[in-house]
N, C-alpha and C positions, 0 to 999 in steps of 0.2 A: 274129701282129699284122697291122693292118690293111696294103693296100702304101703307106700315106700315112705312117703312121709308122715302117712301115722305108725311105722316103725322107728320111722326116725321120732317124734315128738315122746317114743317111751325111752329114749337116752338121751334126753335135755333135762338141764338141773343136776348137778351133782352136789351131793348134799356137803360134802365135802369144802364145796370152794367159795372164798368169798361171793357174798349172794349181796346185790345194792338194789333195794329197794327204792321204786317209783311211784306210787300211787298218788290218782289228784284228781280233781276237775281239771279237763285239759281246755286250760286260755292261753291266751296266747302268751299273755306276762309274764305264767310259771315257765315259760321256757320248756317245754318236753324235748325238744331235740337240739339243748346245748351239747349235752353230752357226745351228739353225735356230729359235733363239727368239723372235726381232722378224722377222717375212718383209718388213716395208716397208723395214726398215734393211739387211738382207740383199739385199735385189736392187737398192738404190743401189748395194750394192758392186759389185756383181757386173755389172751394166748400165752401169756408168758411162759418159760417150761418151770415144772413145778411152783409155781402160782397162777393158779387157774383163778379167774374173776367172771362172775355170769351175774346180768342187768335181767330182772323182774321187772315188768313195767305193766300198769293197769290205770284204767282212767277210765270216764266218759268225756265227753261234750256238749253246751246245753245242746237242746236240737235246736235252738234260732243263731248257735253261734257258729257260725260259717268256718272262722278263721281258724277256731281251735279243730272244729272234724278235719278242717286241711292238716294239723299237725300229727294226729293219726294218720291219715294216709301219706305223709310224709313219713314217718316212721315204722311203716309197712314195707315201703317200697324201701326202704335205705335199709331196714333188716336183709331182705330179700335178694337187694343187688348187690351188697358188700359179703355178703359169705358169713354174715354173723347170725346167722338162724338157730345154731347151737347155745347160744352164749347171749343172746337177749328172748326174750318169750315177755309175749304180749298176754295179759290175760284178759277174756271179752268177760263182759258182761259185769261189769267191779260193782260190788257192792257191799253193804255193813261184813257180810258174810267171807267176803273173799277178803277184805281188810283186816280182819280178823285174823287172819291164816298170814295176812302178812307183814304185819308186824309184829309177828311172834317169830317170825324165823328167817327175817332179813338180819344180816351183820350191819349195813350200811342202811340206813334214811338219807334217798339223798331232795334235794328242795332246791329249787334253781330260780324264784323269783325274780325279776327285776325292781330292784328296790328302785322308789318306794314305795311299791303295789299291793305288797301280801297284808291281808287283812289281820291271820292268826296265825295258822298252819299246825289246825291244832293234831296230825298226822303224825306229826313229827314228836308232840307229847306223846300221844298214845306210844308208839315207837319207843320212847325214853322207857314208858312204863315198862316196857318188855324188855330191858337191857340193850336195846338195837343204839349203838354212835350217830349222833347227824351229821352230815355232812350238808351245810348249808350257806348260800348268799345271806348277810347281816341283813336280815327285814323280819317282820313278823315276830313272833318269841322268839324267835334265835337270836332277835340284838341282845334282850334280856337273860336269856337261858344260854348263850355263848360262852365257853370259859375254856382255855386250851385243856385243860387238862379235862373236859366231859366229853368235846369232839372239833369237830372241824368248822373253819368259815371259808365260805369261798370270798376271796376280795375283803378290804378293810373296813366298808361300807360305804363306800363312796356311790356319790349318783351322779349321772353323767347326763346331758344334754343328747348327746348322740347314739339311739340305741343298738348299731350296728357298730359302733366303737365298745360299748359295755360289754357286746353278747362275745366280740372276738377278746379282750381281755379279761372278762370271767371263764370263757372257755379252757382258757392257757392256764388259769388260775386253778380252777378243777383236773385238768389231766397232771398238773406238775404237785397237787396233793396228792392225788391217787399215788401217782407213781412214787413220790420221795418221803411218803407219809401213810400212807391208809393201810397197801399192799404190805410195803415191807413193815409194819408191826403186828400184823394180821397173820404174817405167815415165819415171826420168828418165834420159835418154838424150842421147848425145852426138850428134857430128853425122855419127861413122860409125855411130851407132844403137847403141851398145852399152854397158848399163846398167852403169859401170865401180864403183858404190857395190857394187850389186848383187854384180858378179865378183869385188869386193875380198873381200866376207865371204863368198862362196864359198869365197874361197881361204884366208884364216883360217879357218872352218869344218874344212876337211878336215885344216888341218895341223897345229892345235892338239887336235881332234875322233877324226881316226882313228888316230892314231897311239896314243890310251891307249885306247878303247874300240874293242875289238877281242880278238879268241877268242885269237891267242898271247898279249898280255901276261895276258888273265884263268887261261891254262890256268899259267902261269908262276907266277901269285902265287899259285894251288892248291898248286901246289907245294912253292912255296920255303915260305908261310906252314903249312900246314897238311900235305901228304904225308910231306914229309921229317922236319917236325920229329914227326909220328907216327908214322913210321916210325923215327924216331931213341928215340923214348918206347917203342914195341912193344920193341926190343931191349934197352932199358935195363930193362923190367918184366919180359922173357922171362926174361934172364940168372938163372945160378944156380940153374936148375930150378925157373924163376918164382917163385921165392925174394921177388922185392919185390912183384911182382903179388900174391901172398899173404896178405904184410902189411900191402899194401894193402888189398885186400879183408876182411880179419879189423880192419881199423883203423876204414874206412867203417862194419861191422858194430857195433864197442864205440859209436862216435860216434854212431849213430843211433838203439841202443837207447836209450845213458842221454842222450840231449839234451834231454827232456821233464827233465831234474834241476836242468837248469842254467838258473840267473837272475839279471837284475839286482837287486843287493837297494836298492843307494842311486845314486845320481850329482849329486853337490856343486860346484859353480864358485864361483870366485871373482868371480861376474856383480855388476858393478855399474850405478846408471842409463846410464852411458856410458861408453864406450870408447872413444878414439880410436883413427885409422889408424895402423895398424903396432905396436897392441897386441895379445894375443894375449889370449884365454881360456883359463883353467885351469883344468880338469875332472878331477875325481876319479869314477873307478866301483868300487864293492866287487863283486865277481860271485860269488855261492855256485855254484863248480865241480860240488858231487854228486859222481857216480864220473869223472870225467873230469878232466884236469890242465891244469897252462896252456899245455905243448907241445900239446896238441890242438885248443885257440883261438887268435882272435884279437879281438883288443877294439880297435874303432873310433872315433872322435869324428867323425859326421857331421856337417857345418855348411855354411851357406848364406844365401839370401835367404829371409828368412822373409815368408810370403805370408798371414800369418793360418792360423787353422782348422788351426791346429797340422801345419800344412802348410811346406816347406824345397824351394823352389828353386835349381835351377844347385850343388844342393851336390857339396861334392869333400872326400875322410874324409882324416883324420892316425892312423896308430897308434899306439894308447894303450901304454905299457911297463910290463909286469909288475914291481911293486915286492915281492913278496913273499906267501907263503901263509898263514893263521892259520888254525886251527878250519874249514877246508874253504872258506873265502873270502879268493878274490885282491883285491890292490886294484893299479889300474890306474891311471896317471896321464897326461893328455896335453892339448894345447892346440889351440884354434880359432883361426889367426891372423885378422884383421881385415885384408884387404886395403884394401876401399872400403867408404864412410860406406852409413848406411842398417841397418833391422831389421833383424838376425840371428840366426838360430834354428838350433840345435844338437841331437842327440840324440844315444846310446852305443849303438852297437848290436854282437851277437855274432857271429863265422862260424867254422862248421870251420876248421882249417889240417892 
């Protein structure tokens, strides 16, 4: 570089001003240059007089993934040509080491996913642990770890079909927090200068924030949910010279040959035009078994909000009870209660047991 602008690179940063942390694998999902989709509305933020705001941004790219290295050089070039060189800095080479450095000393985590892609973002914990606010799209642990009062969301979590309709209304949705929300608490200060809104949900942040997201309680509930009790299942199937694993396995075997036997032949309600609340519906299903018996199933009455197009949302199933076997067909009885008013749609469906 030229020596004018390695004199300019020793007056970027001031430690002073709001600092919003970026760091990520750059794909394309995370979004690395939402932030920078209006530059005239972006450098009021960021220029404001006395609320100075400067973007940290670091990342790599895998090396096979084409589209995110384009979003670096996308964000090279928009630094460059928009006059923001002071007030965004890119850091090359991101690693455990530089990650380190900055989530210790960012104010702002910001995370701009496209829900619903983000796997964890576990960036954003670390960040919490260090006092740092997130600011983020509802995906990942921020649906969990979200609460007005630890930091920010972008958007109410909504997922869209069209994802240049998302990225222009979560954009509007990030500059109009920044500006009526982040900036001005950030920068209202008392008269020993010290932004006490601010401190406060720091400190909510870390106490409500690190105390559940964090590597003991997750390696914990590995455990207790899932080791132990496989662990407790391996010895219960082992026992008796793998005697049950056996049966198991020889049971999976019958069930999946003859499943293609078994069908609903009828399913009857007692459906009338209306129902009221806190009635129930009464569903009858006959199922022709084939070679398989009624210990081997189970028969469900799935019901819900019916949404048209023979489509059933928010539904939750009742199990239907075997009333008896005739000529190779059970017949099944059981009820859809009616909690709240509104279309409701039903269907009988079958599973192993």
């Amino acid at each position: 570089a030229s020596p004018h602008l390695l004199q300019e690179a020793d007056q970027v940063l001031d430690p002073e001003a709001l600092t919003i942390g970026f760091a990520r694998r750059f794909a394309e999902y995370k979004r690395g240059t939402l932030l920078l989709r209006d530059p005239e509305r972006l450098a009021k933020i960021l220029n404001a007089p006395g609320r100075p705001v400067q973007i940290i941004i670091a990342g790599k790219a895998h090396p096979m993934d084409n589209s995110g290295k384009q979003l670096i050089k996308d964000l090279f070039h928009f630094v460059r040509g928009n006059g923001f060189r002071p007030k965004i800095v890119f850091i090359e080479d991101y690693d455990i080491n530089v990650a380190r450095y900055l989530v210790q000393g960012a104010d702002i985590w910001l995370n701009t996913p496209r829900r619903p892609l983000e796997a964890s973002g576990t960036s954003g914990m670390k960040a919490a642990c260090n006092g740092v606010l997130n600011l983020s799209t509802l995906d990942g642990w921020w649906c969990e770890g979200y609460d007005p009062e630890v930091g920010w969301g972008i958007g109410s979590g909504e997922e869209y079909s069209d994802p240049a309709l998302q990225d222009q209304l979560e954009s509007g949705a990030l500059y109009e927090t920044l500006e009526q929300e982040v900036v001005p608490m950030f920068y209202d200060r008392g008269r020993d200068g010290l932004p006490r809104r601010w401190i406060a949900r720091m400190k909510r942040s870390m106490s409500q924030l690190a105390v559940y997201f964090n590597t003991s309680r997750m390696v914990a509930d590995y455990v207790d949910r899932y080791y132990l009790q496989a662990g407790a299942k391996f010895a219960d199937l082992a026992g008796d010279g793998q005697g049950r694993a056996k049966a198991l396995a020889a049971w999976r075997a019958r069930v999946r040959q003859n499943w293609s036997g078994l069908r609903i032949e009828e399913v009857s309600s007692n459906v009338e035009p209306a129902l009221h609340v806190g009635q129930s519906l009464q569903v009858t299903a006959r199922v022709r078994l084939g070679r398989l018996s009624p210990e081997d199933i189970q028969v469900q009455c799935y019901h819900g909000d019916f949404v048209g197009e023979d489509r059933v949302e928010d539904g939750v199933f009742t199990r239907m009870r075997s009333e008896g076997v005739q000529d190779g067909v059970a017949l099944y009885r059981g009820e859809a209660p009616c909690h709240r008013s509104g279309r409701r749609g039903f269907a009988v469906r079958v599973l192993p047991e």
